[in-house]
C-alpha positions, -999 to 999 in steps of 0.1 A, spaced: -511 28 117 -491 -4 107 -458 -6 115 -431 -4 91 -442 8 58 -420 22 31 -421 58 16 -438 42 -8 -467 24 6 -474 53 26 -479 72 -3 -499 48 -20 -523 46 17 -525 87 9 -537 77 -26 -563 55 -10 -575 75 15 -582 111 -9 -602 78 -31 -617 70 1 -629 106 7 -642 117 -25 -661 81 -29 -678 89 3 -690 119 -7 -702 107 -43 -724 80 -18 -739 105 1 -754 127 -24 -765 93 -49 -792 84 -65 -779 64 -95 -761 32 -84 -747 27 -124 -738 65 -123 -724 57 -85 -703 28 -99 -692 48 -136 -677 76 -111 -658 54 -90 -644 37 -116 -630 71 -129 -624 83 -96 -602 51 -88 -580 48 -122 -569 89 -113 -558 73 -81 -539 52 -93 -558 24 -70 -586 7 -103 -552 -13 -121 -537 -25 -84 -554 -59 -91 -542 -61 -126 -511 -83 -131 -481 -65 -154 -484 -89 -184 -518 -74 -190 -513 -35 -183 -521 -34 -147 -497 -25 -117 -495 -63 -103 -497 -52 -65 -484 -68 -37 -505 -86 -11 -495 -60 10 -500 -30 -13 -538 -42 -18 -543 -49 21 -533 -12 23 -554 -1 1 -587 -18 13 -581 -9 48 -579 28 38 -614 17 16 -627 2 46 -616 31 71 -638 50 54 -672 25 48 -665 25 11 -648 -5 3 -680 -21 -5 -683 0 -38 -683 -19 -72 -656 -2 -98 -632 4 -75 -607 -19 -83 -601 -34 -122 -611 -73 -134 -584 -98 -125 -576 -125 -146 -576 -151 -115 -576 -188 -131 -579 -177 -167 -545 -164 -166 -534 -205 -165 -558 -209 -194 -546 -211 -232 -536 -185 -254 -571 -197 -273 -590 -190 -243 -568 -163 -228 -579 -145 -266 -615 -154 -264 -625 -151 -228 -595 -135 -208 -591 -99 -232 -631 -94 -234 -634 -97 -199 -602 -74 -186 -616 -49 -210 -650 -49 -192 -673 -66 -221 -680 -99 -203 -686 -111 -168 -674 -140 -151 -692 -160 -124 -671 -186 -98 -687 -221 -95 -672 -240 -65 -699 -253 -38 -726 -282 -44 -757 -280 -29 -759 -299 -1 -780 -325 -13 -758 -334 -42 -748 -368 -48 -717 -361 -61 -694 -334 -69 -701 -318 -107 -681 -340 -131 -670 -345 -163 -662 -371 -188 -640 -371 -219 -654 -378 -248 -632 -373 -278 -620 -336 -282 -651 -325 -260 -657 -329 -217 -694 -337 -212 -708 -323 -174 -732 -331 -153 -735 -321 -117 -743 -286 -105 -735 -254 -87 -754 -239 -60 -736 -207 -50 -722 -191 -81 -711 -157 -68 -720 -133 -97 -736 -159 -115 -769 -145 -125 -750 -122 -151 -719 -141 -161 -710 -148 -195 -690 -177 -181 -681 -199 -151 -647 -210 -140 -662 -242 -128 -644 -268 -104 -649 -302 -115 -642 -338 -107 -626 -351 -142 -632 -390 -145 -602 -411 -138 -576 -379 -136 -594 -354 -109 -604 -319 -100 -601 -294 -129 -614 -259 -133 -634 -257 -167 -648 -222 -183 -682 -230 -193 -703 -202 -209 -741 -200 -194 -755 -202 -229 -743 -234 -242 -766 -262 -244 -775 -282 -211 -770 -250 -185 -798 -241 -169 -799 -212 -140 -823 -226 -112 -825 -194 -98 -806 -160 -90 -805 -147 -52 -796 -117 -34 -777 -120 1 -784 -99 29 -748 -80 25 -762 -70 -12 -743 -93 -31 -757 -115 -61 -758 -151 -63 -772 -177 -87 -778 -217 -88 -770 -235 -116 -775 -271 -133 -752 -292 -156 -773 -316 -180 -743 -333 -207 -732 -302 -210 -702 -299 -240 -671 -279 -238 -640 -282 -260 -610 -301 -237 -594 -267 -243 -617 -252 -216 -597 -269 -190 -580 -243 -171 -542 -256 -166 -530 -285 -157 -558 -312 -153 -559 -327 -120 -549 -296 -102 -582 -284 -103 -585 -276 -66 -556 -259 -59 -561 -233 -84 -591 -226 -67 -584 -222 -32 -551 -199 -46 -583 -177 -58 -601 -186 -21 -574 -174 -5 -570 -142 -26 -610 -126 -19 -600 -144 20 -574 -119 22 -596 -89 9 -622 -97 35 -602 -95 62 -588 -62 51 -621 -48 43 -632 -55 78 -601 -43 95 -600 -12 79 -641 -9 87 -629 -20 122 -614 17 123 -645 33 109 -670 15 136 -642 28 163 -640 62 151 -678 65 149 -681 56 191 -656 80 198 -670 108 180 -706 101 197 -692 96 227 -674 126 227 -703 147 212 -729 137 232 -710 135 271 -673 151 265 -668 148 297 -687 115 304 -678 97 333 -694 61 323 -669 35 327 -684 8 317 -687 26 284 -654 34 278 -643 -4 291 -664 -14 261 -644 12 235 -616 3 251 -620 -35 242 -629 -22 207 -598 -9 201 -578 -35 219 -598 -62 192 -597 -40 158 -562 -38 169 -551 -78 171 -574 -81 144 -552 -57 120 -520 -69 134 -530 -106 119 -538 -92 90 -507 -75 80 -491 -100 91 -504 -124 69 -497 -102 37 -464 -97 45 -461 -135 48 -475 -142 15 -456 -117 -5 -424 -133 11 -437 -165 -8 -442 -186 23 -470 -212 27 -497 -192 48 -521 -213 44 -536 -215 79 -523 -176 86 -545 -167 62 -579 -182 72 -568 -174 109 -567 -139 99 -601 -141 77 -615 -151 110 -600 -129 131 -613 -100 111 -648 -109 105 -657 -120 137 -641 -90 152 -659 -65 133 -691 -87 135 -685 -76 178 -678 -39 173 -708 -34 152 -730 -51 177 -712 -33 204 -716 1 186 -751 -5 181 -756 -9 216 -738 22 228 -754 45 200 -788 31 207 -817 25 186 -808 55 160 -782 25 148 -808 2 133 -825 34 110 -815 20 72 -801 49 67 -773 48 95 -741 34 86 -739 9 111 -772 -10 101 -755 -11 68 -724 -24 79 -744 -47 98 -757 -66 71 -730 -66 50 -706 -82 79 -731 -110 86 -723 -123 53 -688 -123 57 -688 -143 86 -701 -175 60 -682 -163 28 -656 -179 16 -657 -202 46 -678 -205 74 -653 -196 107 -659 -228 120 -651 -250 89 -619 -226 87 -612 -231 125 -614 -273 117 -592 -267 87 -564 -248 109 -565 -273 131 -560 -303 104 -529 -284 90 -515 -280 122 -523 -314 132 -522 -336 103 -502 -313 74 -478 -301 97 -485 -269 83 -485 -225 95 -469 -210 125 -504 -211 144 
């Protein structure tokens, strides 16, 4: 348990947890992934847990970086954090956007009718970052997007773009207007759906600029940093669930086993999942005290997702070959780990970018 939480935030870590249980049992006995996802969805807005993500302005509860890192590791405690419907649509960038956009795009998509897909990486054998050019009261845009998270269905992508003579800008552009092509639509091996997309003098009203022009990138690592943060306490809290599993077969299957290299390795487990969740609340705690955390919180994205990538491999080694059966939890939380060892981030781009705000920025406590 983390250290000092209000009466509150306990309460709201009960809330999660009866979620927790009762989503876990709807897995188990499923056969329907849209019924699966309908009933979480209801499941989560009794709890209290579905409007978390939801600022004020637009009905929701507007929680805390630590409320929600609460909440996922109670998720992830239980191996159901992964479950689309669990929390509500957030309006991210488009809550910067104009009251014209907020009214076309922002209501439709809180309310569930549209999708949205998140258009920040080139493929690597771009020749230049996606652009745009003004051209009257319309931004023409060429370039294109090669890891559009949700992209396959989206109605519309908040798009990072390098505007011509001012510089990076997030523009909404909707997949059906003229010029947008999907190359293709992926699956990872976590689950997760992906598409790649193409620009060809594509035309958007200037009013699809999402705020201040020029700022472009910064909006979007704020939005980075957010699903960085929800990683890390998605693997933390699954970082309790792999330890919990090796206890209980350790204990069912020698209670009174003797093997000390065995419980060296649980040991270490625990000692890891610990640091690990430690950084993590740390972190959020930092950020809702409004103080740049930059660095603390890709340290802490690392720190999680490496760590559970260990236990996993570690469990798998003490339960043995049942472990890699599909239909054993930890060769599911196997492959849905891998991935998040590369979202968001590869660790070793993250570790070069702590070390250039420490360095060169002068930036984080690391």
């Amino acid at each position: 348990m983390p250290d000092f939480l209000t009466e509150a935030q306990t309460k709201l870590q009960q809330q999660a947890d009866t979620l927790a249980r009762q989503l876990s049992e709807i897995e188990l006995g499923a056969s329907n992934s849209q019924q699966v996802q309908l009933q979480t969805t209801e499941l989560s807005k009794d709890a209290g847990v579905f409007a978390l993500t939801q600022p004020v302005e637009y009905g929701g509860l507007g929680a805390t970086a630590l409320e929600l890192t609460i909440v996922r590791d109670a998720l992830g405690s239980r191996n159901v954090g992964h479950l689309p419907g669990i929390f509500g649509p957030n309006p991210g960038l488009l809550a910067q956007a104009t009251e014209e956009i907020k009214q076309k795009f922002l209501e439709p998509y809180l309310a569930g009718e549209t999708t949205s897909g998140f258009g920040f990486t080139e493929p690597s054998d771009a020749e230049r970052h996606t652009w745009a050019q003004l051209d009257g009261e319309e931004l023409v845009i060429n370039g294109a997007k090669s890891y559009v998270t949700g992209g396959s269905n989206a109605d519309f992508i908040n798009t990072l773009v390098e505007l011509d003579d001012v510089g990076p800008a997030m523009i909404l552009i909707e997949t059906s207007r003229p010029g947008v092509e999907l190359e293709r639509s992926f699956s990872s091996v976590d689950g997760s759906h992906h598409a790649s997309f193409t620009f060809t003098n594509v035309r958007v009203p200037k009013s699809h600029a999402i705020g201040e022009a020029g700022a472009g990138m910064t909006r979007a690592l704020e939005q980075v940093n957010a699903v960085r943060m929800a990683i890390a306490a998605d693997c933390v809290g699954l970082c309790s669930f792999v330890c919990t599993l090796v206890a209980d077969h350790i204990e069912s299957t020698n209670p009174s086993d003797k093997d000390h290299a065995t419980r060296v390795q649980f040991g270490r487990m625990r000692t890891k999942a610990f640091a690990a969740r430690s950084s993590v609340y740390r972190t959020a705690r930092l950020i809702d005290a409004d103080e740049n955390s930059v660095n603390e919180v890709m340290a802490s994205k690392i720190l999680a997702s490496e760590t559970i990538a260990e236990l996993v491999d570690t469990a798998i080694q003490v339960v043995g070959g049942e472990a890699l059966i599909d239909s054993h939890p930890l060769a599911s939380i196997f492959r849905r780990i891998r991935a998040s060892r590369l979202a968001e981030g590869p660790t070793d781009v993250l570790h070069a970018n702590i070390s250039r705000g420490y360095l060169d920025l002068n930036l984080g406590r690391i």
